[in-house]
N, C-alpha and C positions, 0 to 999 in steps of 0.2 A: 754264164755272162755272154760270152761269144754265140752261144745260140738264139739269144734273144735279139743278134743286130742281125747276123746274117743267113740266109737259105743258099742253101748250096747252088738250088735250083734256079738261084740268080744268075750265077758263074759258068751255066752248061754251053753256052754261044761264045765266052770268052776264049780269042784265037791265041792272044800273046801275054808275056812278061806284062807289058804296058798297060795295056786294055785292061787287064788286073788289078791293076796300082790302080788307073783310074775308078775303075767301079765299085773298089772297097774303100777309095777317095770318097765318091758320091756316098756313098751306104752310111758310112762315118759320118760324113758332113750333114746326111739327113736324121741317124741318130741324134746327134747334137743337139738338134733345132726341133724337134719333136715335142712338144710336151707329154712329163708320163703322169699317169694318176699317180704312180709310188710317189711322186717328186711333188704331190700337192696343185699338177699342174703346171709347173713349173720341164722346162727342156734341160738336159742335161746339161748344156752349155750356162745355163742360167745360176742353174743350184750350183755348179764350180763357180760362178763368179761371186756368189751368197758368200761361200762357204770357204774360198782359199783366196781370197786378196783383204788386206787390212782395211777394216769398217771403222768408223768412217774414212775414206780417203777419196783420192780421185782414181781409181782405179775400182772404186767397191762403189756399186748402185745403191746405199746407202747414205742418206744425208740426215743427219741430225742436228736438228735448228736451233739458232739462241737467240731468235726474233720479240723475246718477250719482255714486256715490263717490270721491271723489280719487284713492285705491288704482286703482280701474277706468280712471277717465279717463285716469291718467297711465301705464296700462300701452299704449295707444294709443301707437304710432309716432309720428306726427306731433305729437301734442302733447307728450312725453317731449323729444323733440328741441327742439323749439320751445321747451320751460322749460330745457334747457341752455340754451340759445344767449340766452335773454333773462334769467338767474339769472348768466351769466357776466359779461355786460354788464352787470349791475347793480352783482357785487361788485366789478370793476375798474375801476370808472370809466370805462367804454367799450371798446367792440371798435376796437382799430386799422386805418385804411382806407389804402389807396394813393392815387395821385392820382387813379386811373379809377375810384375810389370802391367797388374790391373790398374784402374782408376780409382782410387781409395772409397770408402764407403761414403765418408759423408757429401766427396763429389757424386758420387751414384746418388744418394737420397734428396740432394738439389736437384738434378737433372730429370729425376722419376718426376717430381715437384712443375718444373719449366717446360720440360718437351712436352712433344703432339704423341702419345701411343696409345694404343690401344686400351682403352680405358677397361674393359674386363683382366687383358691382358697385366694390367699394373694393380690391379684388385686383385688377384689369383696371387702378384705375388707378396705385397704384402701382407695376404693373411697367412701364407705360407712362410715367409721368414722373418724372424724378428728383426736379424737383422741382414739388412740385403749389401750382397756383392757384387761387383759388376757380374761376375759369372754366371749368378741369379738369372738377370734378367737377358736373354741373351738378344732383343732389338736392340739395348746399350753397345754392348758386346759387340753385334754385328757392326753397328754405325762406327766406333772408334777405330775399328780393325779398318773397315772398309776406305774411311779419314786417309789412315797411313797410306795403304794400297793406292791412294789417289793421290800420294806425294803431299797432301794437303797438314798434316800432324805428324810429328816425328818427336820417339823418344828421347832425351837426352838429360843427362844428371839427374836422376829420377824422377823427371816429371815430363807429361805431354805440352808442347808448343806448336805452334801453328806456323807452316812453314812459309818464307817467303813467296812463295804461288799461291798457297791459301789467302795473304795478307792481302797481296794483289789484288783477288775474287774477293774479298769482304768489302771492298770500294764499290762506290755509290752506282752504280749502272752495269753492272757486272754478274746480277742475280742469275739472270741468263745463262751466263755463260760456266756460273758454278755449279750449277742445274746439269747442263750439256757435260761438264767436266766430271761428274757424281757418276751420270746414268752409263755413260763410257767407260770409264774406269769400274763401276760395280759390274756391268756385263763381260767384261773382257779380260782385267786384272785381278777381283775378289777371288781370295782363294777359296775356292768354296768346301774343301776339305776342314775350314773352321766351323760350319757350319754341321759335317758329318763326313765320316771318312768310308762310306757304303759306294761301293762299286759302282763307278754308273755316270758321277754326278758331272765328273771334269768334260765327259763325251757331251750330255744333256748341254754342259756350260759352250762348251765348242762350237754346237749349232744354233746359237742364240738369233744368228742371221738369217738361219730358215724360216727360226720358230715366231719373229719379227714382221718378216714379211707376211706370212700365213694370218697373224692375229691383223695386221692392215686391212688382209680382206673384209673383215668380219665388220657387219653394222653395227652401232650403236646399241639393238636391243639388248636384252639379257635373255640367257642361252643355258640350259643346264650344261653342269660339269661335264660332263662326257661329251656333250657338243662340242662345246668348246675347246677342250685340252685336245681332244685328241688331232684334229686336222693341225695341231701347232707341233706333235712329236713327229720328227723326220721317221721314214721308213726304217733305217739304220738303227735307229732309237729303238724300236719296237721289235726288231731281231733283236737286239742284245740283250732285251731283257725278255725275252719269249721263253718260256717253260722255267724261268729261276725266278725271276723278281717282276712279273708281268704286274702285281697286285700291288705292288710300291709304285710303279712307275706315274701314277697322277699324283702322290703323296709328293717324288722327287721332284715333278711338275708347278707343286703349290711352291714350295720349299725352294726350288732355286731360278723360278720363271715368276708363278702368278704374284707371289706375296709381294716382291721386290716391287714387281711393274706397279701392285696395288700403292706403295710408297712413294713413288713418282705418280701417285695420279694418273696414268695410264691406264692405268683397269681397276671395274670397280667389283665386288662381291655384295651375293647378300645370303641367306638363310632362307628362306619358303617354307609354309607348309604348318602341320600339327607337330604334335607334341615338343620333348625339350630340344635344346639346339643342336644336339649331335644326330638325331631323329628329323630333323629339317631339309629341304633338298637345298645343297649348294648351287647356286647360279652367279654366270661372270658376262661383263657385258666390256666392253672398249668404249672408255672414254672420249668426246670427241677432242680431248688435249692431244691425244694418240696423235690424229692426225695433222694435227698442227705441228707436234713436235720433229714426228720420221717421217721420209720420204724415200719411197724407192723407186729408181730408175732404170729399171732393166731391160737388156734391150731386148726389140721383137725375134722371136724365135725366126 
């Protein structure tokens, strides 16, 4: 590490103590402000300010907007879904749980019914169970879990309710803001260990502010897979899984980056190409909701 800021061969005219301090001041100071290619481009001083001050704040070059229409917000996937599931809870007096504190079935088999998903995805699984459990489907699964994590649904007497911060955001102008309040709490609070408990995933979760900024850059087009993921996984990312789990690391990419973003409308996928769909080339493009939604402000190196 030390070898890559300083040459000895700097220091060979340094007379004193002082002149010292001063010229590994400068050295320092111009590491900082440098940008490196491992950093995406980005100057050390920059990627510390991504990665170690709370996003959004005033102190974090990240701003995430709730400049939008109700209309707009609520045509979002995730948030559409999320206002069933927290609008249902509210008029019946609570979602009915099991003992293992899932969603009972026949609220699972109304919600496959009402929400937005993945329509292969909801065909695969009912011809797969007769009868389906929240634990079946795990978009359901995700969404409930991620509810709680968002302070928005809270267990009690055994059934799910909709918390007073939820009740708030389900008022008429506030679409926005439940949007803003989803996309925050699933990148920062989701524990993503319900999702899979494989090595890797909390560090990938970590750098969500790198991985944020990097996909900003990115046009509009559509870009195959390996285009695209990779300039979004931090250098750190790509040592940790070098020589053990290199070959997962765009799999943990879809799984706890691309799918989520695809939920929010922020990124879109498709399929290319011959034959069946697993045989198809994946391609992901940035929606331009992207940049309406985040904004980063960092300063000049």
């Amino acid at each position: 590490m030390l070898e890559d800021i300083f040459d000895e061969d700097e220091f060979v005219e340094v007379a004193s103590f002082e002149e010292l301090q001063d010229a590994v001041q400068r050295r320092m100071y111009e590491y900082d402000t440098t940008p490196q290619d491992e950093l995406g481009g980005l100057s050390p001083r920059q990627a510390f300010l991504l990665l170690n001050t709370d996003w959004p704040g005033p102190d974090n070059p990240i701003t995430v907007h709730n400049n939008f229409s109700d209309a707009e917000a609520n045509d979002v996937r995730i948030v559409n879904n999320s206002r069933i599931l927290l609008e249902t809870a509210r008029s019946e007096g609570g979602l009915p749980a099991t003992a293992a504190g899932h969603l009972k079935r026949g609220v699972v088999s109304d919600f496959l019914d009402c929400m937005d998903f993945d329509p292969l995805q909801v065909y695969i699984i009912r011809k797969s169970h007769e009868v389906i459990n929240e634990e079946h489907f795990r978009s359901l699964y995700t969404l409930r879990v991620s509810l709680e994590d968002a302070d928005l649904l809270e267990y009690t007497g055994g059934q799910f309710h909709p918390t007073s911060k939820a009740i708030n955001l389900l008022e008429p102008g506030r679409a926005a803001d439940l949007m803003r309040n989803l996309f925050v709490s699933y990148f920062k609070d989701f524990n993503v260990s319900y999702s899979s408990s494989d090595e890797g995933l909390t560090e990938i979760q970590e750098t969500i502010p790198y991985t944020l900024y990097q996909l900003s850059k990115f046009d509009n087009e559509w870009h195959e897979e390996e285009d695209f993921i990779n300039p979004l996984i931090i250098h750190t990312i790509k040592r940790m899984f070098k020589g053990k789990n290199e070959s997962s690391l765009k799999h943990y990419y879809r799984g706890v980056v691309l799918n989520p973003l695809e939920k929010f409308e922020l990124v879109d996928s498709r399929r290319v190409g011959e034959g069946g769909l697993h045989e198809k080339s994946l391609q992901y493009r940035k929606t331009p909701l992207f940049d309406r939604f985040m904004q980063f402000d960092l300063p000049l190196s």
